[in-house]
N, C-alpha and C positions, 0 to 999 in steps of 0.2 A: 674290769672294764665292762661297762655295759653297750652292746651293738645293737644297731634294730638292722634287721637286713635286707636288704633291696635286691632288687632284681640285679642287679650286677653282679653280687653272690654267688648265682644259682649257678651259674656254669662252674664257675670254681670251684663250690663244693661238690659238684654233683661229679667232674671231673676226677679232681683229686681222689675225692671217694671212691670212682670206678678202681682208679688203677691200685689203691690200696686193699680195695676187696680183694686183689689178689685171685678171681677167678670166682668168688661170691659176693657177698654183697650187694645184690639187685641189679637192678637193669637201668642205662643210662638215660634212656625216654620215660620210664614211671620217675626216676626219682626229678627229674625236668621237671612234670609235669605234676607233681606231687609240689614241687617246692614252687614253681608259678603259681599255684592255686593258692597256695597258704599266703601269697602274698596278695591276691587279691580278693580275697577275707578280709584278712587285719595287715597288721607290722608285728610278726613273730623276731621276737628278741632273744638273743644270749649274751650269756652275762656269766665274767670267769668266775670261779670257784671264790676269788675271795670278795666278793660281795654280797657274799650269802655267809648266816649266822651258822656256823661248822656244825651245830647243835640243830637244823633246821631238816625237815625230811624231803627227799629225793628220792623217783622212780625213774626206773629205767624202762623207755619204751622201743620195742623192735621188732621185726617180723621174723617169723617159725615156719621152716616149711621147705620143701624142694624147690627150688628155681625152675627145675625142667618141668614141670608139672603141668599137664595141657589145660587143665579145669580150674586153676587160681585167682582167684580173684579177692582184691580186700578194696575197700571203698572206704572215703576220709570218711565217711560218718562211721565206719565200723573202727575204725582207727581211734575217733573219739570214744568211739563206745567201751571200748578194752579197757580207756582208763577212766570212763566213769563206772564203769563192773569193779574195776581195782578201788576205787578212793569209796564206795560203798562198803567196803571190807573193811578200812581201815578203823583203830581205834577211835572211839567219842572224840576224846582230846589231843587226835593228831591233825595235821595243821599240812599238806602235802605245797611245798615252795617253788618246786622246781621240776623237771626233767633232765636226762641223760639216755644219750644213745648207746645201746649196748656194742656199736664199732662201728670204722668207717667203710663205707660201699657207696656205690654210685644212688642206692635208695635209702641206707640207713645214716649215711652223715649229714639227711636231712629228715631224721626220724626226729621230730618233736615239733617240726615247724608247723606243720597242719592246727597239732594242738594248744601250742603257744597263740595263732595268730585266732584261734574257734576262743581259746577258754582266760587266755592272757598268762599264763605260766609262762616264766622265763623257759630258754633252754640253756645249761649248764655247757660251757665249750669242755668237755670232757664227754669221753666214751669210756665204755667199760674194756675197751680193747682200742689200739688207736689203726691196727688192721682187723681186717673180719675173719671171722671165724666158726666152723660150723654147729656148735652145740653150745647149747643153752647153759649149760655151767661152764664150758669158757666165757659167756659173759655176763657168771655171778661175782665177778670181783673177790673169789676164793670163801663165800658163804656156806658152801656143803663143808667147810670145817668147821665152823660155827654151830657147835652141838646143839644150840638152846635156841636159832635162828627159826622161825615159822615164815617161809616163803610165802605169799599173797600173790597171785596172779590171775588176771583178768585180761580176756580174750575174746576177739571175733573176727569174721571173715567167712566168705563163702558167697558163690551165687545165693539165688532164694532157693532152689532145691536142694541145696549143701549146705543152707545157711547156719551157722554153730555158734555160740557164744554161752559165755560161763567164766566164774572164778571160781579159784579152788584155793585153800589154803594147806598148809602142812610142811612138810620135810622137805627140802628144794627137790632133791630126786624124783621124787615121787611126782611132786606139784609141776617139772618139767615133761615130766613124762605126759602128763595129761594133755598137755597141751602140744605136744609131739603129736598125740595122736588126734587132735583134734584138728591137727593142720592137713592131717592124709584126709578122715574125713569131708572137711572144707571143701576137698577141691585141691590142697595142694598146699596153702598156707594161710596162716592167720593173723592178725594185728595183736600185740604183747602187751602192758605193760604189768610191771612186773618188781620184786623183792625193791618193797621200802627200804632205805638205810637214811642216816647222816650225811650229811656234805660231806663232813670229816670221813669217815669211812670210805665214801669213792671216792675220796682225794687221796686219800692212803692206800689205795688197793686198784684205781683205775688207771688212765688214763689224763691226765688234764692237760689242755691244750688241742685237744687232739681234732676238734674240729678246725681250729685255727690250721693245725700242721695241713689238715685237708687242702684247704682251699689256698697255702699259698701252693703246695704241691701243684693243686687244677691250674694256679694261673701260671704258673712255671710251661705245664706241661700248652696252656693254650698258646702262650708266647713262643715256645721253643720249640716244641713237639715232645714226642719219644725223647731224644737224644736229651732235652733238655731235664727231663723228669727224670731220666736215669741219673742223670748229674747233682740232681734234688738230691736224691736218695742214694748217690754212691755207689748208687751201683751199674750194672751194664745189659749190654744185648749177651745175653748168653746162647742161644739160637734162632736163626732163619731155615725155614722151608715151608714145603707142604705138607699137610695134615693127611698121613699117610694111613690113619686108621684110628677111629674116636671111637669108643663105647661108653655109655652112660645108661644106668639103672638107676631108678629109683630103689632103697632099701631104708624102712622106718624112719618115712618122710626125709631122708637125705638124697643128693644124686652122688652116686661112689662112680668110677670109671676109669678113662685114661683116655692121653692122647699122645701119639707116635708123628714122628714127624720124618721126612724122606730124605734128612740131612745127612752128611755124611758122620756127623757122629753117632745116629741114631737116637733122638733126642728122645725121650719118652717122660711125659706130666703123669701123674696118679693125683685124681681131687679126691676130696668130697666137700661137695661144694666148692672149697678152694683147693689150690692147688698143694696139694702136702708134700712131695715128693717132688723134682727133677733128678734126673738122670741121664750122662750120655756114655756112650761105649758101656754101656752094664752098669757103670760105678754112680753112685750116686753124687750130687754134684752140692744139690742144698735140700736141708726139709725144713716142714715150718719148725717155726714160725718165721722163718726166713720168708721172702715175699718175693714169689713167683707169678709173675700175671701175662698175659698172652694178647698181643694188639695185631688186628686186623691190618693188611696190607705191607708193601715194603719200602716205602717212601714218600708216598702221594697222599693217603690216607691212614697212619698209625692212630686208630683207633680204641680203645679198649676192648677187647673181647672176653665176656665171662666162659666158664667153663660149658654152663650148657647152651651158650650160644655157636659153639663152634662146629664146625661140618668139615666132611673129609673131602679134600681137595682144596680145600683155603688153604691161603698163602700167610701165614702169621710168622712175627716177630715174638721171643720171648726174652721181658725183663726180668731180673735176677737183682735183687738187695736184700743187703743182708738185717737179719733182724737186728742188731747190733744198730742201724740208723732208725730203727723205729720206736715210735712211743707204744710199749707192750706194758699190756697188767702182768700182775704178775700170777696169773692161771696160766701165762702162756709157760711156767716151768714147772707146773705140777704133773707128774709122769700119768697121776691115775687118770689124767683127763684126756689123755691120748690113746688111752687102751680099745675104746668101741670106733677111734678113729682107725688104728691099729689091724684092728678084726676086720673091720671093712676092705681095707687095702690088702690085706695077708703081709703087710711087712711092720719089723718095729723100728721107730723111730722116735721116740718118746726123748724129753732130753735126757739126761743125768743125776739124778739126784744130788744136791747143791749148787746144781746150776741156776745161776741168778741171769738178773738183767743186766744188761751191759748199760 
């Protein structure tokens, strides 16, 4: 099915996106105002996986970078610019069809609209992840095992005194890392886009649907609230209180932290960037890719709250669903991808190895 999207959209995906960022995934006023602009450009379209030739090339565009970051700034023309750096890389004879967003967030499940509505690219209703997630090979669609795979990524962002842009090509590692570091640079983060593949291939290893799942998620949640969204997603209020104690550090361009809450079972979040961990009474209760996210207020205003938006002495709600109702690639069950997630927090919680998707 081919959509062109209107302004009626915007809040549904921008919504939906939030609470599936799970505590990342951008901010719900940039991604607003991101996805209003793009419509008063052009008519940015998506159009699902099976309208396009399985043989045909797709990039994944998204943003790198801390959220908490005081100095961040990326601008739609540096957003274009990422992926006119990327499609200068590419082969003589390659032909780029489409976009995909590397997950959903209240700014990334409307990562392609700017450039669909500037350059006419469709964007693909699939993510590389259908929640967000903080590192860049979580959303290569399982490429670093792809021995003979040459990643290609093109990048910018920054005020003009931070301003940075470049593509680099090589081993995804490697070519992730670079632009990790270009986002601390930046100012904090940078505009993506990123490793060519086949339709076929992120249909096989992503996500598809997953903007769709966004946005009826948002209008769920705009019709019913919280309670309604929980109900979207099967899952529930797992705690109420106040924010009895936040910390948040930036470390190699990620925010790692926690957040403590004054309930009586002593709720305690560990992110980076999203939330990886809950916990109450000590024991652990879910880790990701299970989908923890945190809403402002306690019935008047259930809002979305990302992780580095939150401050001590607010009063938040926390939803709990389980990954089992979401559309997850399948990097979210690769153990080695949770190891630097791991180190940051000092706990493991990596799945299993043969743990598949449900």
């Amino acid at each position: 099915m081919k959509r062109k999207l209107s302004i009626d959209d915007v809040q549904a995906a921008v919504m939906g996106g939030a609470i599936l960022g799970g505590g990342g995934g951008g901010f719900i006023d940039a991604g607003e105002r991101a996805a209003r602009l793009a419509l008063q450009i052009g008519t940015p379209e998506v159009w699902s996986v099976d309208e396009f030739d399985p043989k045909a090339l797709a990039v994944t565009v998204a943003l790198v970078g801390a959220p908490s970051a005081p100095n961040l700034l990326v601008t739609p023309r540096q957003i274009l610019r990422a992926l006119e750096l990327l499609q200068r890389e590419l082969p003589a004879n390659s032909t780029l069809v489409a976009m995909n967003t590397n997950e959903n967030g209240a700014e990334t499940t409307v990562n392609g609209w700017l450039q669909s509505a500037m350059c006419g690219l469709p964007v693909i209703d699939l993510a590389c992840n259908g929640r967000a997630h903080p590192t860049s090979q979580m959303g290569a669609l399982g490429l670093h095992l792809e021995s003979d795979y040459v990643s290609i990524q093109g990048y910018a962002g920054g005020a003009p005194e931070r301003y940075i842009e470049g593509a680099v090509r090589g081993r995804l590692d490697g070519t992730s890392a670079v632009v990790r570091r270009a986002s601390i640079d930046a100012g904090g983060m940078v505009a993506v886009a990123r490793n060519p593949v086949t339709v076929a291939y992120a249909q096989r290893n992503g996500a598809p649907g997953a903007i769709s799942a966004a946005m009826a998620l948002g209008r769920a949640y705009l019709d019913g609230g919280l309670q309604a969204a929980a109900q979207q997603l099967g899952g529930r209020i797992a705690a109420t209180g106040r924010v009895r104690r936040y910390r948040c550090e930036q470390r190699e361009g990620l925010d790692v932290g926690r957040v403590e809450l004054d309930d009586a079972a002593g709720t305690t979040l560990h992110f980076v960037n999203e939330y990886m961990l809950l916990e109450q009474q000590g024991q652990r209760l879910a880790s990701f890719p299970d989908l923890v996210m945190t809403f402002a207020g306690d019935g008047t205003d259930e809002r979305p709250l990302v992780s580095a938006h939150v401050r001590e002495g607010e009063r938040v709600q926390v939803l709990l669903a389980p990954a089992s109702r979401l559309l997850l690639s399948r990097t979210m069950f690769m153990p080695e991808l949770y190891r630097p997630l791991e180190r940051a927090i000092g706990q493991e919680f990596a799945p299993q190895p043969g743990t598949a998707a449900a």
